[in-house]
N, C-alpha and C positions, 0 to 999 in steps of 0.2 A: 269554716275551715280555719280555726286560732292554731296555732303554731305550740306543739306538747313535747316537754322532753322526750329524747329517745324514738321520734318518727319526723319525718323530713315534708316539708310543706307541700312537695312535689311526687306524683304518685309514680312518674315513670324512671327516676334514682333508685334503683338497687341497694346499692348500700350510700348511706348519708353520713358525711365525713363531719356532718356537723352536731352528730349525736353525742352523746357522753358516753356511749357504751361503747362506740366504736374504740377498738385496741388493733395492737399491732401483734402478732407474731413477737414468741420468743427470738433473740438474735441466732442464737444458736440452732431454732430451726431453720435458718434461709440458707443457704447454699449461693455460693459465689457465680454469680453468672457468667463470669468469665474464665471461670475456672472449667476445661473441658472434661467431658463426662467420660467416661472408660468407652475405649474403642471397642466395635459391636461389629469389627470386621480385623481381617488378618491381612495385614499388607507383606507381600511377596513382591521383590527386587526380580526374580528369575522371570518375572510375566510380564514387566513391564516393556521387554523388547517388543509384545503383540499390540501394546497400547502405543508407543512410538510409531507404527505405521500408520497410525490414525491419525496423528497428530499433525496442522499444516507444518512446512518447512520455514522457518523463521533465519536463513543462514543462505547464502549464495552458493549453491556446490561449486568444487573445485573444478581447474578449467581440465577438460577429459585432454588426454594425450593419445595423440596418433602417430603413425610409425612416418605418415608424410600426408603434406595440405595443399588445395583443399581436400577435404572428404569427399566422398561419392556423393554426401545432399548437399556439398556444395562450401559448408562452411571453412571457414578459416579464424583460426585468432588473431587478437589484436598484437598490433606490433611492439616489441619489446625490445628499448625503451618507447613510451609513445612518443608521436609523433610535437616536435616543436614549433608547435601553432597557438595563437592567443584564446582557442578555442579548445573542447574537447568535447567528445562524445561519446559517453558512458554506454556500455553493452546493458544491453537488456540483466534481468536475475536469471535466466538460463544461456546469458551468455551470445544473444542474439544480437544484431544492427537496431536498432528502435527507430525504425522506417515503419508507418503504419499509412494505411488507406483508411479512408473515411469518408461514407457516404452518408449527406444531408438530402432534405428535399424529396424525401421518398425515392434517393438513388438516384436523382436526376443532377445533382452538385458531388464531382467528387473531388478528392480532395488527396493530400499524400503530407504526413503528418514527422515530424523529424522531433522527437522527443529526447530527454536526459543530455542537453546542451550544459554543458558548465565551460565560465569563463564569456570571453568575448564574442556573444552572440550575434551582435550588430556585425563583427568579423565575417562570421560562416554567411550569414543573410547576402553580405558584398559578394564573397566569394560564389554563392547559388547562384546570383544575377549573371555573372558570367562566366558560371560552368550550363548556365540550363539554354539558353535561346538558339544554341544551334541544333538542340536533341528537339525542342518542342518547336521551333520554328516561328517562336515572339517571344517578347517579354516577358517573362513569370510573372503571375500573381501571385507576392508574397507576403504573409502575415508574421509577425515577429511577436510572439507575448513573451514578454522579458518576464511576470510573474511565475506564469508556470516552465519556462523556460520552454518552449515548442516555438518552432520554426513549423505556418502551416501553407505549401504549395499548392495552387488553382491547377488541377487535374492530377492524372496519375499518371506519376513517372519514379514507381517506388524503385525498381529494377536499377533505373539507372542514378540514382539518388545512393541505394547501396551499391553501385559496384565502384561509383565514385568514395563514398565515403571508406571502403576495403582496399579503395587506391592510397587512399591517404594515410592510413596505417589505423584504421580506428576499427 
């Protein structure tokens, strides 16, 4: 197996870069790859309102207006200006309390979850401790994660955790 112009030492190379015959293409036949090819569809503006409704919502809708609050399911908006506390607590993206329950343990730990806190966390945490022990009848268990910003309460008391925080203008 001695090594001969014009064929490559190696039987599974296709083409061998290391022959003399190997050449390159004219410049003039290669085409710019970057360069896009003629479009091979018709684009219409009039049809793209059907492909919008496909599309997720990327934008917070506007807060709906009613003729008087709360509504029949109950809701109400936030207070305007808010309220002046070294805390705040951001509505939910449609506008909701960001009270949630959460059950670990196969449902046997639950839990009542106070999300979208900005500002002085450790503040609202104080304030829990003696808005909650005469609704639950001891001490809350409270957890603070300052990273993700959640305030998370030992049992469920989501009812009265929002009708307090709807007390406070938020």
């Amino acid at each position: 197996s001695s090594f001969q112009a014009g064929q490559c030492a190696t039987r599974r190379v296709p083409a061998c870069l290391c022959s003399q015959q190997a050449t390159s293409p004219a410049p003039d036949a290669l085409e710019d790859p970057l360069k896009p090819a003629g479009p091979d569809f018709i684009e219409s503006k009039e049809d793209f309102k059907w492909v919008e409704k496909l599309l997720p919502r990327h934008r917070i809708p506007p807060l709906p207006q009613h003729t008087h609050y709360p509504t029949p399911c109950g809701w109400t908006p936030p207070r305007d200006p808010p309220p002046d506390l070294p805390y705040y607590v951001r509505r939910s993206r449609y506008h909701q309390i960001p009270v949630y329950a959460r059950f670990t343990h196969q449902g046997s730990r639950k839990m009542t979850v106070i999300q979208h806190i900005e500002g002085d966390i450790w503040a609202l945490e104080k304030e829990l401790q003696e808005f909650l022990p005469p609704i639950i009848g001891r001490l809350p268990g409270l957890t603070v994660n300052e990273v993700t910003r959640k305030i998370f309460i030992k049992g469920l008391v989501l009812e009265e955790v929002k009708k307090w925080l709807l007390e406070k203008g938020f």
